[in-house]
N, C-alpha and C positions, 0 to 999 in steps of 0.2 A: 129502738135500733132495728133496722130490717136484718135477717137471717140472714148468710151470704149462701149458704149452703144450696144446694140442688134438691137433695134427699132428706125430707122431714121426714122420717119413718118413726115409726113406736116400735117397743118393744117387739109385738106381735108380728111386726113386719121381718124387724131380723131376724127373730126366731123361725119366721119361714121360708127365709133366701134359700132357692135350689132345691127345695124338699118336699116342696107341695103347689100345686095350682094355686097361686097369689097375688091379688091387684096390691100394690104401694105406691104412695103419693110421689111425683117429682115436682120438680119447678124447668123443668128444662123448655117445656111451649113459651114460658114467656120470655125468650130467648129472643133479639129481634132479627137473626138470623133467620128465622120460619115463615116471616113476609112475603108475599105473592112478590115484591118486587126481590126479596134477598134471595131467594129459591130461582128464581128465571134468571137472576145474575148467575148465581152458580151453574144453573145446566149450560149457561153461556161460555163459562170458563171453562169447567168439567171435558176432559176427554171422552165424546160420545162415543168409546169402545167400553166403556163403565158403567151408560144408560142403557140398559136392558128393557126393552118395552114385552107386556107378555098380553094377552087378552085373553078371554073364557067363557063357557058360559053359564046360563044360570040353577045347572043342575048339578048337585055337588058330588051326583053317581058317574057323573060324564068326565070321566078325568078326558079324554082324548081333544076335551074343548080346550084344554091348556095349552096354546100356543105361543113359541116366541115371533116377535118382531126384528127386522130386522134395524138396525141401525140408520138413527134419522139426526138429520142436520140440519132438522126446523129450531128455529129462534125460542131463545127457553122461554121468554110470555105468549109465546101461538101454544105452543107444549103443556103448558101449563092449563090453559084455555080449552085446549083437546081434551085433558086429562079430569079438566072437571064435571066437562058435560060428555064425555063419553063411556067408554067401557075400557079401559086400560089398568096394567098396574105397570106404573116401570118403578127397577130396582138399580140403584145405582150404587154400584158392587166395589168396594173398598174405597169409601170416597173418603177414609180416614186417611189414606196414603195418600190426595192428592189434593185434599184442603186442609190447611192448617188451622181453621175455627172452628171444626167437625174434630179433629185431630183433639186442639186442647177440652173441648167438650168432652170425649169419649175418658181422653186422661184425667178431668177433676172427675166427672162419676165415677168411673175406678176405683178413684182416689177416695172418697167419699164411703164407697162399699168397704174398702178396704180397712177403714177407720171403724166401720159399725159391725162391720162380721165379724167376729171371731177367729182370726185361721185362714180367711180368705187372701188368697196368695195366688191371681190370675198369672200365668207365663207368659200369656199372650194375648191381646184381643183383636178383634175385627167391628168394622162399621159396616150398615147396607142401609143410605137413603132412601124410604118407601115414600114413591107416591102415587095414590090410587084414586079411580074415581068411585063414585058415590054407593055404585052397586055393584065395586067389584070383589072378587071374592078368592080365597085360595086353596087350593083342594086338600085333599087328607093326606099327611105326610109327617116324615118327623127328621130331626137334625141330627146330623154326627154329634159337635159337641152342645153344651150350656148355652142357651141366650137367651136374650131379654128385650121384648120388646115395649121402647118407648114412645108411647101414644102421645102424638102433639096437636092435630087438627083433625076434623071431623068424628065421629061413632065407628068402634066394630066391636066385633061379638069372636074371640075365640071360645072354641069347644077343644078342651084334652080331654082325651082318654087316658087310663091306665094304660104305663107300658108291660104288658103281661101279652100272653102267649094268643089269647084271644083276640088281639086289637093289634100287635106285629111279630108275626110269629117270630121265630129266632133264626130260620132261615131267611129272611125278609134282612132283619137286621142287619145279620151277619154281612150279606152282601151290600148295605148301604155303606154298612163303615168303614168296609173296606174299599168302597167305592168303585164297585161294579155297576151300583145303580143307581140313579138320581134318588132323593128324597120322596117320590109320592108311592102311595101303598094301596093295597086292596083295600076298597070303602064298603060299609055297610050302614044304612040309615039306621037301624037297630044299634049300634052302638049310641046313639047318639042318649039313650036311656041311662047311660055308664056316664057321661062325660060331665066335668066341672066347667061350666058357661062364666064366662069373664067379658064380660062389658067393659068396655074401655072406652073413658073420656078422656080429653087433654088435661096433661097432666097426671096420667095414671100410665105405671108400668108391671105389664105382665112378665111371670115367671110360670115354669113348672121344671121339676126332674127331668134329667138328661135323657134324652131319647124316644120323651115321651109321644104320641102321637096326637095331631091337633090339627086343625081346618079354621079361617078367617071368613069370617063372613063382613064388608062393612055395611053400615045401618045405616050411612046419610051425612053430604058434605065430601068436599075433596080431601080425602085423608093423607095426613103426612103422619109418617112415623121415622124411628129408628131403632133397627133394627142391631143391638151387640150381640156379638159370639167370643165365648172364652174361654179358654183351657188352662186349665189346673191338671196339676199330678196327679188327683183321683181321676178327673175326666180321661182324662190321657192313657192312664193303664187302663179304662175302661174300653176306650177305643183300641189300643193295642191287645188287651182280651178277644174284643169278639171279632179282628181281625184276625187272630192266631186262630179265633174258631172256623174261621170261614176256608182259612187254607186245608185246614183238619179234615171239612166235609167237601171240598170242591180239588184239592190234588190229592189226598190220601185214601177217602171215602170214609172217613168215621166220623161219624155224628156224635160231638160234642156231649160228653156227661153232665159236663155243669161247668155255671158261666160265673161259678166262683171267682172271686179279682183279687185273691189276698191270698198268701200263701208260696209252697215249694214247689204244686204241680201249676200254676197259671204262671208264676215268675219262667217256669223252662218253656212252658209253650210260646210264650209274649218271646223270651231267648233264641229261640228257636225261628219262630215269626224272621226275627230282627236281623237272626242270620241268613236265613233264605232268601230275604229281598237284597241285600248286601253281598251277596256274590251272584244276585242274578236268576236266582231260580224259580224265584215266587211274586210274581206279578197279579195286579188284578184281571179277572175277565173283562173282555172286551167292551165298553159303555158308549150305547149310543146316543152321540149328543142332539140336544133337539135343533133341527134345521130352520130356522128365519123361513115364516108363511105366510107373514102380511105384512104389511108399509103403513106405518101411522098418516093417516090421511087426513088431514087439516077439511077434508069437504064432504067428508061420512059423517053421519050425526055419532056414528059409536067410534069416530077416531081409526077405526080400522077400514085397509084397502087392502088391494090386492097386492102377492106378491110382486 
């Protein structure tokens, strides 16, 4: 009798959901939704305000090479075409909300995690359709809350780092989660001595610790993935923590003691947080969004034109 399930994990797998740098097995690539023809059907359907095209280049000290594209309403198999032999990544950002095959896929893995973890009790999740070409790559940064990325077609190579003080400081953070700043951070190649490397083939999906910091490189082939984000009531006070800290050192001027998450003094700060945005007082600082710098170009060999 064939499995039905998605997630053949072993013990070792669930023992280290969310806790440590982790590859575990899915079945979700053999999915016939991931076909060059079901994939150009969807960007066809898809609302191109939710395909994000981004470009880069090939030095991973160069974050300034991370550009968006702007919004293209080329034919999803020209796109598709573009994306394999060029230099692109687009992202197509909560495509759980606007297909329903992607929708019940996200709800059985859940579902699935939810059966084999212990405790796990997601409030909420998100989807983000990755598709990238063969050498593209994505800079050093790290995410507000949990995700998990599931590797479907071609090779890449994430590198984490430890989240500790060395690799994003706590001023860094503070202003990501509170969302002052977009997710990329000061890079050092000398980290890269520190970091847990995770190959990823189809059928294989990476985890690590909330917040931690990490860079994609892919290794060969047009890579599909997908990308879940998900909040739990740990992650949640965690992000309402080091946004109480961030208001602490950016309207009061005190720098945070400690980023303790459990207890009588982070419950009044996180209270306190909750009130101040609630009648208006405490906003994030000002975030600048990145401005649309080039036109996916169906007659560039790298897909990218001018704006």
């Amino acid at each position: 009798m064939t499995d039905p399930h998605l997630l053949p994990w072993s013990f070792d797998d669930i023992a280290a959901f969310g806790s440590r740098p982790h590859l575990a097995p899915h079945r979700l690539h053999e999915q016939p939704m991931f076909t060059d023809d079901a994939l150009a059907d969807l960007l066809d359907r898809l609302p191109r305000s939710i395909v994000h095209p981004y470009t880069m280049g090939d030095d991973p000290m160069r974050l300034a090479d991370w550009r968006r594209g702007a919004e293209t309403d080329l034919p999803g198999k020209e796109l598709l075409e573009i994306v394999e032999r060029g230099h692109l990544w687009l992202n197509l950002v909560g495509i759980d909300g606007y297909d329903g095959d992607v929708a019940r896929q996200v709800d059985e893995l859940y579902g699935e995690i939810r059966e084999l973890v212990p405790g796990f009790a997601p409030i909420r999740t998100s989807a983000t359709l990755i598709l990238s070409s063969p050498s593209a790559m994505v800079y050093y940064h790290a995410d507000n809350q949990p995700n998990l990325l599931w590797h479907i077609r071609g090779r890449k190579r994430a590198y984490v780092y430890p989240c500790a003080e060395r690799f994003v400081s706590g001023v860094n953070l503070e202003r990501l989660v509170a969302g002052e700043t977009d997710e990329e951070l000061p890079f050092d190649l000398g980290y890269d001595a520190h970091a847990a490397v995770l190959d990823l083939e189809p059928g294989q999906v990476a985890w690590w610790p909330q917040n931690s910091p990490h860079r994609v490189e892919n290794l060969g082939g047009m890579n599909v993935s997908l990308s879940t984000e998900h909040w739990t009531a740990e992650s949640a006070r965690r992000e309402h923590l080091w946004t109480a800290n961030y208001y602490l050192r950016s309207r009061l001027g005190r720098a945070p003691r400690s980023t303790r998450e459990r207890g009588l003094v982070p419950a009044a700060k996180v209270a306190a947080m909750r009130l101040g945005r609630r009648v208006g007082m405490l906003t994030p600082g000002p975030r600048q969004g990145v401005r649309p710098s080039f036109t996916v170009d169906p007659d560039a060999p790298s897909g990218v034109g001018p704006a």
